[in-house]
Backbone as JSON Lines, residues from 0, in Angstrom:
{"i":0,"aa":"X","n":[90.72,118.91,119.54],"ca":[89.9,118.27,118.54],"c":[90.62,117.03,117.99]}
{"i":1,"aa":"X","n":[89.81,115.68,117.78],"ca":[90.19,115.05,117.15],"c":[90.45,114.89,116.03]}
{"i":2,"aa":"X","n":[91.49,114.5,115.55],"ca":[91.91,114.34,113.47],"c":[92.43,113.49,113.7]}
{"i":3,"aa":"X","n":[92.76,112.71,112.12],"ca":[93.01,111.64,111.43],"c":[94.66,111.76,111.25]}
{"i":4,"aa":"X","n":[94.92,113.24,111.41],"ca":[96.64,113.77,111.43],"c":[97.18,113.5,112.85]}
{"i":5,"aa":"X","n":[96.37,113.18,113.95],"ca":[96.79,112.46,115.0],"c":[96.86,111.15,115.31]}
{"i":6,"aa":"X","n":[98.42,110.56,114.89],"ca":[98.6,109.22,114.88],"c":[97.59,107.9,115.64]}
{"i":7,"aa":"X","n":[97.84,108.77,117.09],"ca":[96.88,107.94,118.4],"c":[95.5,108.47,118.31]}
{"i":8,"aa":"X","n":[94.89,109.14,117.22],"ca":[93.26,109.28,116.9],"c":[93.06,108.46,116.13]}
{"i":9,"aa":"X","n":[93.97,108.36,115.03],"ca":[93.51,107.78,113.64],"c":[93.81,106.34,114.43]}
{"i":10,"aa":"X","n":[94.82,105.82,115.26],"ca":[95.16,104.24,115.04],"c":[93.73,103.85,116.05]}
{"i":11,"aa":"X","n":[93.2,104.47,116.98],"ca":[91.88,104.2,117.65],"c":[90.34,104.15,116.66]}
{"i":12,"aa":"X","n":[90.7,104.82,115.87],"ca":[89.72,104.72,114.55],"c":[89.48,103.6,113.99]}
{"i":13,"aa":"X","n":[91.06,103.08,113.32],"ca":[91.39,102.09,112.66],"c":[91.11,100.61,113.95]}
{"i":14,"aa":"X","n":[91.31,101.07,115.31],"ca":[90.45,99.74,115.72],"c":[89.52,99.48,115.99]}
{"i":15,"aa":"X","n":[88.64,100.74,116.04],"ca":[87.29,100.1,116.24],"c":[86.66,100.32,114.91]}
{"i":16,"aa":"X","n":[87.16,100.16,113.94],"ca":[86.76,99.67,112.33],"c":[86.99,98.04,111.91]}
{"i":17,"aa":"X","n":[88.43,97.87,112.92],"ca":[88.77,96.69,112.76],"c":[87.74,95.32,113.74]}
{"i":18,"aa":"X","n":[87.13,96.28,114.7],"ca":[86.16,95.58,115.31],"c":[84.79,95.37,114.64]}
{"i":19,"aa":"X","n":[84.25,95.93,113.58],"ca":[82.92,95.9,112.64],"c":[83.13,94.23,112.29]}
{"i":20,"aa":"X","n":[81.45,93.9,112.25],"ca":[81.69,92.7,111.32],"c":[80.72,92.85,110.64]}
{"i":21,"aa":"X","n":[80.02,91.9,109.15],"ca":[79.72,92.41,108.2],"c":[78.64,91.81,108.94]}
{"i":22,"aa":"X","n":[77.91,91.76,109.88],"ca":[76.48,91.48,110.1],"c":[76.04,92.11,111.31]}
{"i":23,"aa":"X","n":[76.69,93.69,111.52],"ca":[76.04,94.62,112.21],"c":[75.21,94.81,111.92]}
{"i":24,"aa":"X","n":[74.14,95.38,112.8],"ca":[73.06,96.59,112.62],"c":[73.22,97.75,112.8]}
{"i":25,"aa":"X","n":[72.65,98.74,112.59],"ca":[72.9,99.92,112.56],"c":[71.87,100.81,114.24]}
{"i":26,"aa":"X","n":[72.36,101.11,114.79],"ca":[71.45,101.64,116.13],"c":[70.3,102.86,115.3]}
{"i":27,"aa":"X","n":[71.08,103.4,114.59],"ca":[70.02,104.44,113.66],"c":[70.41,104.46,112.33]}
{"i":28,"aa":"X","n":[69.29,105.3,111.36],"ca":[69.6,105.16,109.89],"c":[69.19,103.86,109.28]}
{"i":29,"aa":"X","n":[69.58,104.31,107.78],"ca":[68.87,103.29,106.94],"c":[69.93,102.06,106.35]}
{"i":30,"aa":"X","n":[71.63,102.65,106.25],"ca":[72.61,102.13,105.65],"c":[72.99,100.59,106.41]}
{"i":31,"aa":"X","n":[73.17,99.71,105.79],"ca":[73.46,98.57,106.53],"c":[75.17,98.96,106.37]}
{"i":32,"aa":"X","n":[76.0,97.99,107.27],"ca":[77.33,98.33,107.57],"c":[78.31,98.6,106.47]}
{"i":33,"aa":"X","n":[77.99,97.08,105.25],"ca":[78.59,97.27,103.72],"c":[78.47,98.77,103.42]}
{"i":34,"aa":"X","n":[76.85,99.14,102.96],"ca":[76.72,100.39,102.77],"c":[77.66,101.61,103.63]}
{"i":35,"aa":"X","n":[78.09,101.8,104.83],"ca":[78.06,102.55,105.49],"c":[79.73,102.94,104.97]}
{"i":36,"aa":"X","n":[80.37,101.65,105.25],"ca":[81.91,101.76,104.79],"c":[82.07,102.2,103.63]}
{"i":37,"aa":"X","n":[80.94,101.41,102.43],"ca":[81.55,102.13,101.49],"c":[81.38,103.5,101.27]}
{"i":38,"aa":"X","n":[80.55,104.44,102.07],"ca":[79.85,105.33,102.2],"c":[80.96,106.42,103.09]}
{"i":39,"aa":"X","n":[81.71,105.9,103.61],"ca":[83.07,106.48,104.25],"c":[84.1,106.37,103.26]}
{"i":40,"aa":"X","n":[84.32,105.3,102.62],"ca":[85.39,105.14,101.04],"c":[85.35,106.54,100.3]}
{"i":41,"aa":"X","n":[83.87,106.42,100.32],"ca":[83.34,107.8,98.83],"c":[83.53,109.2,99.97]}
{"i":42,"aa":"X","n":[83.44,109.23,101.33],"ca":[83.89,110.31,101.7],"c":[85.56,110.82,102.07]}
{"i":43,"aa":"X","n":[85.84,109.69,101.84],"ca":[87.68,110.28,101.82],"c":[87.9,110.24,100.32]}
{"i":44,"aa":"X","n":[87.64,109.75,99.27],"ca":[87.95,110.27,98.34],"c":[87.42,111.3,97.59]}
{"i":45,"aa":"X","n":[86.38,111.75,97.92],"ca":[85.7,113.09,97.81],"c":[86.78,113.95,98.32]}
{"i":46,"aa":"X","n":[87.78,114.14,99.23],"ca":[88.64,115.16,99.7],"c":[89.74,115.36,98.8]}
{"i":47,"aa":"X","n":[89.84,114.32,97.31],"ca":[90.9,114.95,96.16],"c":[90.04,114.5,94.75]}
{"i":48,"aa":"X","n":[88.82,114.17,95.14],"ca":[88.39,114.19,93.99],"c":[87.13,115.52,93.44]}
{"i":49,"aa":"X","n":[86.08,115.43,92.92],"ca":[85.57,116.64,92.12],"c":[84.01,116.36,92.98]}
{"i":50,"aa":"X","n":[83.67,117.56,93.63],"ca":[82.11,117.43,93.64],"c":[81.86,119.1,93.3]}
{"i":51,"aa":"X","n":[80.73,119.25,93.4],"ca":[80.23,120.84,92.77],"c":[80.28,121.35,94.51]}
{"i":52,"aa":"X","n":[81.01,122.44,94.74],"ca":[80.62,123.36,95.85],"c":[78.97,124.03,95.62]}
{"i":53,"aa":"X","n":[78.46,123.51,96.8],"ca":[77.06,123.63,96.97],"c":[76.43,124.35,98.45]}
{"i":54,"aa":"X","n":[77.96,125.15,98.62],"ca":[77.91,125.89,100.08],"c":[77.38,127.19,100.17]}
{"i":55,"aa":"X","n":[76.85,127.91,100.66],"ca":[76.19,129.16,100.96],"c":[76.41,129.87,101.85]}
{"i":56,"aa":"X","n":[76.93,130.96,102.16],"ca":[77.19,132.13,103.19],"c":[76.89,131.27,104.35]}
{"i":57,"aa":"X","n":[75.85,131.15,105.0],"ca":[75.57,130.44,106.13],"c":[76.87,129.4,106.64]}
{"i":58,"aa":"X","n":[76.1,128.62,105.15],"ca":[76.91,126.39,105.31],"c":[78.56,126.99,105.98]}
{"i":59,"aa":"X","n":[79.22,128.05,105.11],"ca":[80.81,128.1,104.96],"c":[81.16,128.85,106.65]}
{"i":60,"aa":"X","n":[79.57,129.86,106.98],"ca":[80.61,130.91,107.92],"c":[79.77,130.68,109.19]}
{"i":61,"aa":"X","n":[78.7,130.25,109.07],"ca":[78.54,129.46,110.55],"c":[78.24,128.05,110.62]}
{"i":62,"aa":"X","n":[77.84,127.13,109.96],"ca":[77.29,125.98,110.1],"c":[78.77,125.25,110.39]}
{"i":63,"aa":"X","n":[79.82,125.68,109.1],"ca":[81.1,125.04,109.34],"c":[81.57,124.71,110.56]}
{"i":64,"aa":"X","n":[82.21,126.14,111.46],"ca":[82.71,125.82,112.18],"c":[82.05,125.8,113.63]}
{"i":65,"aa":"X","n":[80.31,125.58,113.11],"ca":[80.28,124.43,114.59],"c":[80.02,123.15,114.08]}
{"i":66,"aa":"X","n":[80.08,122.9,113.36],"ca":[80.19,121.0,113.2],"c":[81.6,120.92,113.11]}
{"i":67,"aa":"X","n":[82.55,121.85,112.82],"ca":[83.91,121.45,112.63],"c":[84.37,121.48,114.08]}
{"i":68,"aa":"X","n":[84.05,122.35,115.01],"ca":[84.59,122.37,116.37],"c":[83.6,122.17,117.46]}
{"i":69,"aa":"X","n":[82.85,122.43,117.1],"ca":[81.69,122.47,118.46],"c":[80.67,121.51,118.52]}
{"i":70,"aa":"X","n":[79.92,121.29,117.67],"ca":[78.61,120.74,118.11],"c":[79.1,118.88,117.43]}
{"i":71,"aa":"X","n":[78.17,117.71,117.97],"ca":[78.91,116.57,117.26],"c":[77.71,116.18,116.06]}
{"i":72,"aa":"X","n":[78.18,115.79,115.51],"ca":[77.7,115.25,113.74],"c":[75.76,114.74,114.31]}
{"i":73,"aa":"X","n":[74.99,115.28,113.64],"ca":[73.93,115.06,114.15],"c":[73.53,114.08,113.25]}
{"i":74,"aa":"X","n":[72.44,112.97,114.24],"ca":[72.28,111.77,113.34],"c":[70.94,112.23,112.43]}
{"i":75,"aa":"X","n":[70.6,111.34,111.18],"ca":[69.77,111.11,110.45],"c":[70.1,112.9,109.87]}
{"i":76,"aa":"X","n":[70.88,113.02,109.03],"ca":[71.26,114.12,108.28],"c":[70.33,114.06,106.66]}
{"i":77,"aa":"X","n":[69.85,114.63,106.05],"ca":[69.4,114.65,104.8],"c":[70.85,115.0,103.8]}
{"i":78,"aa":"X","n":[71.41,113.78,103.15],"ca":[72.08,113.69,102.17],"c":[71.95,114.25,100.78]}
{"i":79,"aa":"X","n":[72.34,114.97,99.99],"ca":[72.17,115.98,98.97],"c":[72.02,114.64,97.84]}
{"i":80,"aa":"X","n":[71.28,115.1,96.69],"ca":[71.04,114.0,95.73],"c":[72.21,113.42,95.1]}
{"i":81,"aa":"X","n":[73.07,114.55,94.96],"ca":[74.32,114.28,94.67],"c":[75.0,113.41,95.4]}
{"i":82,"aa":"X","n":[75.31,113.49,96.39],"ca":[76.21,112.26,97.5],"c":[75.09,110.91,97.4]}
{"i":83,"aa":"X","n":[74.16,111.09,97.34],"ca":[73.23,109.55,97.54],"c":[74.01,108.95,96.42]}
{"i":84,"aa":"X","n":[73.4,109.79,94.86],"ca":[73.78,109.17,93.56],"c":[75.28,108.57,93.05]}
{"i":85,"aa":"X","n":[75.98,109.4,94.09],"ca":[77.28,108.93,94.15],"c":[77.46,107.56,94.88]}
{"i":86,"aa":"X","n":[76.98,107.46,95.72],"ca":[76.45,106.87,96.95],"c":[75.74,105.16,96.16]}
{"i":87,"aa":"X","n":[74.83,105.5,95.85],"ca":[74.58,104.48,94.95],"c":[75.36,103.41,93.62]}
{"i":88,"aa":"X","n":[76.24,104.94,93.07],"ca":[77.04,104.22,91.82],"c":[78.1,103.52,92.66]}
{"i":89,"aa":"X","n":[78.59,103.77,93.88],"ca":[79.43,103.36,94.01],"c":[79.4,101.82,94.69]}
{"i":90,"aa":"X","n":[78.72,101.05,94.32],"ca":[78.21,99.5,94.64],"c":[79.42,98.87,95.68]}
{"i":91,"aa":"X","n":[79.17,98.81,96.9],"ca":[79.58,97.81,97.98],"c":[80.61,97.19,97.43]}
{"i":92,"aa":"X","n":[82.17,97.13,97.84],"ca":[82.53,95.56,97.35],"c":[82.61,94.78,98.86]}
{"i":93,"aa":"X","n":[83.47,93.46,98.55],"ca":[83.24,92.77,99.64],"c":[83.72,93.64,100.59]}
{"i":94,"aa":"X","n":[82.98,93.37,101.7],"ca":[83.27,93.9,103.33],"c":[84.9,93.96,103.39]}
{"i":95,"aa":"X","n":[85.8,93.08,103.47],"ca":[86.94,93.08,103.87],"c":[87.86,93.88,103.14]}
{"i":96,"aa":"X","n":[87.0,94.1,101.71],"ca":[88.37,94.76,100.52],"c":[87.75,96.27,101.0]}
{"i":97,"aa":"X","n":[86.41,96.92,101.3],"ca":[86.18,98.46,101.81],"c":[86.77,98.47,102.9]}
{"i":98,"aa":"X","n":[86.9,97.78,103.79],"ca":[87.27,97.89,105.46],"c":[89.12,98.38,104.79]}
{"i":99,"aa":"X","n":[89.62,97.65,104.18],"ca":[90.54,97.99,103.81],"c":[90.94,99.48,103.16]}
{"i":100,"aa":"X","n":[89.83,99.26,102.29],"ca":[90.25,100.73,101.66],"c":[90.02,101.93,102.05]}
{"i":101,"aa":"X","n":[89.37,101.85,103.21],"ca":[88.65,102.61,104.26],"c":[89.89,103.21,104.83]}
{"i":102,"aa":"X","n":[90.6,101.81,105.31],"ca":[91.89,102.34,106.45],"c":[92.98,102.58,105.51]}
{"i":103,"aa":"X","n":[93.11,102.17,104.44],"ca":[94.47,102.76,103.5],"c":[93.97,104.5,103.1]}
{"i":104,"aa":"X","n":[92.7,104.66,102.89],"ca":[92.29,106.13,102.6],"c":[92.87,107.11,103.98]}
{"i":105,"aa":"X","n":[92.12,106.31,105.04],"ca":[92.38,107.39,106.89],"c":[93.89,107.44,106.39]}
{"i":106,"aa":"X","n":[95.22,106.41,105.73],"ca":[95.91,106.44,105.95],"c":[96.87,107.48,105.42]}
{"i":107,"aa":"X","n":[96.38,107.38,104.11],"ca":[96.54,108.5,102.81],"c":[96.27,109.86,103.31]}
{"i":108,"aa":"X","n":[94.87,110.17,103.85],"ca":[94.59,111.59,104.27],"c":[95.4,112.29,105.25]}
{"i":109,"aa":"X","n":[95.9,111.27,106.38],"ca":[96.76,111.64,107.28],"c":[97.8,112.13,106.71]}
{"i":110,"aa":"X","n":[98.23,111.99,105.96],"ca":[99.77,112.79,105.25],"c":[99.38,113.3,104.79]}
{"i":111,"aa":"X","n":[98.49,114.3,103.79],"ca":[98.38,115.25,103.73],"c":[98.99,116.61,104.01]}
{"i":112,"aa":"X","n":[99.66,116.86,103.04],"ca":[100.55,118.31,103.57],"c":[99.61,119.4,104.09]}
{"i":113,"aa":"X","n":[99.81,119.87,104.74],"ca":[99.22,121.48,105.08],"c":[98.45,121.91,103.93]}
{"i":114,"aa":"X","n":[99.74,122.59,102.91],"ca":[99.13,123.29,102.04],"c":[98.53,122.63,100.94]}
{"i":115,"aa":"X","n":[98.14,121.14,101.28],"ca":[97.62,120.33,99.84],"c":[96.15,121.31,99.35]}
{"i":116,"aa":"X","n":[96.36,121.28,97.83],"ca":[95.09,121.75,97.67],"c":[93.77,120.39,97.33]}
{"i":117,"aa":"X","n":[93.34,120.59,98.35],"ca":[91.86,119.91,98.52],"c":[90.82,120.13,97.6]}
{"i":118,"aa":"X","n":[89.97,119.45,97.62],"ca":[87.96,120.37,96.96],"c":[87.7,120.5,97.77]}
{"i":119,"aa":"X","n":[86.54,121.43,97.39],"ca":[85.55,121.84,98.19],"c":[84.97,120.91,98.66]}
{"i":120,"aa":"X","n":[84.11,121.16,100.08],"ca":[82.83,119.81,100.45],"c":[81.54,120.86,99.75]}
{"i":121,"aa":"X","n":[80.74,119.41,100.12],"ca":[80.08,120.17,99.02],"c":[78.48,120.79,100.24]}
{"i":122,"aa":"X","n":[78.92,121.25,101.16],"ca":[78.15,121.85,102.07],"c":[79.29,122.63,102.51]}
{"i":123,"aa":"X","n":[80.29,122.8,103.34],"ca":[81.15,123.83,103.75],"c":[82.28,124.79,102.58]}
{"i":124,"aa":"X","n":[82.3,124.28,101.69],"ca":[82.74,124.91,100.66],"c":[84.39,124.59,100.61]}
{"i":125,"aa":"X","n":[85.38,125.94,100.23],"ca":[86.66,125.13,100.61],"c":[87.03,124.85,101.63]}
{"i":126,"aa":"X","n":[87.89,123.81,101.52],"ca":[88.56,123.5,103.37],"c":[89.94,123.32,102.94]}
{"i":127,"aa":"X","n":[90.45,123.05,104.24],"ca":[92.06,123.03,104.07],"c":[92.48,121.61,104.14]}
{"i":128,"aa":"X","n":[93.55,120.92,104.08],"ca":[94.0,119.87,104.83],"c":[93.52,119.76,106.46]}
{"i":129,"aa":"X","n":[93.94,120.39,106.66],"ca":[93.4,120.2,108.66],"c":[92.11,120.13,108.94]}
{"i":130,"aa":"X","n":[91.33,121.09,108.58],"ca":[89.6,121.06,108.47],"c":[89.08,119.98,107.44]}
{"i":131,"aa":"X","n":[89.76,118.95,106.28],"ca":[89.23,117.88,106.06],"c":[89.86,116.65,107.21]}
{"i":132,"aa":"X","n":[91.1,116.96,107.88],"ca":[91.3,115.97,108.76],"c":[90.5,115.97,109.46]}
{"i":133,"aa":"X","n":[89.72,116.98,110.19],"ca":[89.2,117.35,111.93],"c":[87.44,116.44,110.91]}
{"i":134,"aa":"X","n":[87.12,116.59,109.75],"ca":[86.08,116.45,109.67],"c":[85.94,115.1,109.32]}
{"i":135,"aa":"X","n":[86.73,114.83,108.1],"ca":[86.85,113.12,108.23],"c":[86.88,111.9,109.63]}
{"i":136,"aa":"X","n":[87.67,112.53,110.4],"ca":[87.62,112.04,111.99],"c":[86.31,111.9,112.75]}
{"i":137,"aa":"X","n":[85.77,112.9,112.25],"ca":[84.49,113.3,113.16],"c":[83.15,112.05,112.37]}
{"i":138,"aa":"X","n":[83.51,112.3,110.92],"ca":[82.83,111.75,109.39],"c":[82.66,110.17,110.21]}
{"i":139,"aa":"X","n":[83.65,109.57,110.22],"ca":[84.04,108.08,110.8],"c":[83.7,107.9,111.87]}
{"i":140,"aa":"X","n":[83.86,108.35,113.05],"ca":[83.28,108.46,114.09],"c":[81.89,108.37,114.58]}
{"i":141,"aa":"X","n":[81.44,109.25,113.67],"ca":[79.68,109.35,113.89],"c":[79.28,107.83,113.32]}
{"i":142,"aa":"X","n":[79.81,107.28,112.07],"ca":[79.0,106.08,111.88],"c":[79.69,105.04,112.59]}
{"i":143,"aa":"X","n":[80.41,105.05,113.05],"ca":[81.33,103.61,114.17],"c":[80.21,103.7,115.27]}
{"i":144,"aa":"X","n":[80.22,104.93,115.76],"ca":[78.73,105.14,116.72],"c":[77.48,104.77,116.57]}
{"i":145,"aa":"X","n":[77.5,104.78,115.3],"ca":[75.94,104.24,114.48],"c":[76.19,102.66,114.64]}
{"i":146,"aa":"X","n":[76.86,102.08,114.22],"ca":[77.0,100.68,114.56],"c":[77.47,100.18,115.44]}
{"i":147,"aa":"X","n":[77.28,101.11,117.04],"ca":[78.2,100.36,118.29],"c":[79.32,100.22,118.44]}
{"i":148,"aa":"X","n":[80.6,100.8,117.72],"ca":[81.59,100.49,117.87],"c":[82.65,101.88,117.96]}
């Protein structure tokens, strides 16, 4: 599995992020590219900051670990009101200063100790360090795909 705790995953990440320019399109979805990055910003800092666990028997003990290992991130997902609204407050800055903070966050998460205590997501419930690496990886991935890159 790919993670963000694998030097040669994360630095392949970090280049085809470094390949985006701010007048992509998106192959699917509604987010234009600004949106999308900053939309990856608010999902790595969601992994030490506060959302409400909103996970259910199911989300935690099967849904988890096949999006965490098995199946790949399916497109056009229905976003919880919560992540939009977050999603919204968190207003675009310029392209070059998210692209940045994008890759200083992949950079931050990668060290991550083992036993860091994380939050919850707010569909799989708690996770560990490693299961927010394997998912953040996957998180980034799916929208680099969304914009061709």
């Amino acid at each position: 599995m790919k993670t963000i705790r694998n030097e040669t995953d994360r630095s392949s990440l970090i280049e085809r992020v470094n390949k985006l320019t701010s007048d992509e399109t998106p192959l699917w979805g509604k987010m234009n590219v600004n949106q999308m990055i900053s939309h990856l910003v608010q999902g790595g800092i969601t992994v030490r900051g506060e959302m409400p666990d909103k996970s259910t028997f199911t989300s935690r003990t099967f849904i988890k670990p096949l999006i965490l290992y098995v199946l790949p991130m399916p497109k056009e997902v229905k976003v919880s009101g919560i992540l939009i609204s977050r999603l919204m407050a968190a207003k675009p800055l310029e392209f070059e200063a998210d692209r940045g903070r994008l890759i200083d966050l992949m950079n931050k998460l990668s060290g991550l100790p083992v036993n860091s205590d994380c939050q919850y997501h707010p569909m799989f419930g708690k996770m560990s360090a490693k299961e927010w690496a394997l998912i953040v990886h996957k998180h980034i991935d799916h929208h680099l795909k969304q914009f061709g890159v």
